[in-house]
C-alpha positions in Angstrom: 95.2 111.9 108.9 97.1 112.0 105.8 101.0 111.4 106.2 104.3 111.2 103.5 107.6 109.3 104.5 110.5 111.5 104.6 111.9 110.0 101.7 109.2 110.7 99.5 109.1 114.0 100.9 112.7 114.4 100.1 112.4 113.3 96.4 109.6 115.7 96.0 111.5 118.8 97.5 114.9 117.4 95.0 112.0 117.6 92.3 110.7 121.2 92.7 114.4 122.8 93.4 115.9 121.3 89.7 112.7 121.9 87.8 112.3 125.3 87.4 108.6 124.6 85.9 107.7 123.4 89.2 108.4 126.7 91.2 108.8 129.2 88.1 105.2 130.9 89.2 105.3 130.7 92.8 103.7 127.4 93.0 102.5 125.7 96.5 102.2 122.1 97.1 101.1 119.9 100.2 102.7 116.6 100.0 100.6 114.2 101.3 100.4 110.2 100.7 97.1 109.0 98.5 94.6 108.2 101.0 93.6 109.7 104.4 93.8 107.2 107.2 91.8 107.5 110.6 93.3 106.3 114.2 91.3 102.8 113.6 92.4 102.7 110.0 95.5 102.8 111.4 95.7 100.7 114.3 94.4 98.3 112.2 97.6 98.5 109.5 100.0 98.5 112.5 98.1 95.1 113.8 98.5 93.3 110.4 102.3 94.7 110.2 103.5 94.0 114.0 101.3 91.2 114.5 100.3 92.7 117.6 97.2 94.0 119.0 97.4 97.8 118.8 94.4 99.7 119.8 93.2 103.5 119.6 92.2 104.8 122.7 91.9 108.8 122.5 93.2 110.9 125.2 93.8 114.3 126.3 96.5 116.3 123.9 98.2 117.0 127.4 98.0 113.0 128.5 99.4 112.5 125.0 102.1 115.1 125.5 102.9 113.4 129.0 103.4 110.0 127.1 106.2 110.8 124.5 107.8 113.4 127.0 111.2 111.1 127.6 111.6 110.7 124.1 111.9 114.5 123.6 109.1 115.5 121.4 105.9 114.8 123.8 104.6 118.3 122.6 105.7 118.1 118.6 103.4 115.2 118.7 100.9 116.5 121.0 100.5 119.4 118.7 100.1 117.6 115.6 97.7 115.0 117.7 95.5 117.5 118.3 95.6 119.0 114.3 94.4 115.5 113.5 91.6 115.7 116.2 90.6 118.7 114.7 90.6 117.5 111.1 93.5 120.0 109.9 95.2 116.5 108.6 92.6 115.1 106.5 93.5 116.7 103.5 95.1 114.9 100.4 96.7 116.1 97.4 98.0 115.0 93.7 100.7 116.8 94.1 103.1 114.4 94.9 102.2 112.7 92.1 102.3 115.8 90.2 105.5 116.3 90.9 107.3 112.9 90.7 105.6 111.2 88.1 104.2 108.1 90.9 102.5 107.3 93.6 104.4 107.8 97.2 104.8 105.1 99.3 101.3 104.0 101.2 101.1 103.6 104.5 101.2 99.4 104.9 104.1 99.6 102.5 106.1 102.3 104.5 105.7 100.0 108.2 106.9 97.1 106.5 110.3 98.0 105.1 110.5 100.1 108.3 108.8 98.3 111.4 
């Protein structure tokens, strides 16, 4: 899966709407962070950031619905659960780059100012 903080996100979309090169010829752009991370990639990161053991077990998308239900967005993340399970996720642009002038913020980076 490939993911971009809100932040970055935010500094991207502040980008395109005072440049009017960016958007001048209908332009599209998919804001994604540099590298695309599978469940054990990131379970992994999340270990060496928490320093606790977290795991990826897969599950139903419903079972994964059921377990952020109290929170309020059980199926938002069940939906985009099962994008990532069917690899609609995995793609990664320049475009933030493209847009900004630098990298966005990597995944390791982002837990620890945020964990």
């Amino acid at each position: 899966m490939s993911f971009i903080s809100r932040q970055d996100s935010a500094e991207a979309i502040a980008n395109v709407a005072v440049k009017p090169y960016l958007r001048d010829k209908g332009q599209n752009y998919l804001l994604t962070m540099s590298k695309n991370y599978t469940m054990p990639e990131l379970s992994y990161i999340m270990t060496n950031v928490t320093g606790e053991k977290i795991g990826y077990d897969p599950v139903t998308v419903k079972r994964f619905a059921e377990t952020y239900a109290a929170e309020g967005d059980g199926n938002e993340l069940a939906s985009m659960y099962q994008a990532a399970a069917m690899g609609l996720m995995n793609r990664v642009t320049d475009d933030f780059v493209y847009i900004t002038g630098h990298q966005p913020t990597d995944m390791k980076e982002f837990l620890i100012k945020n964990y």
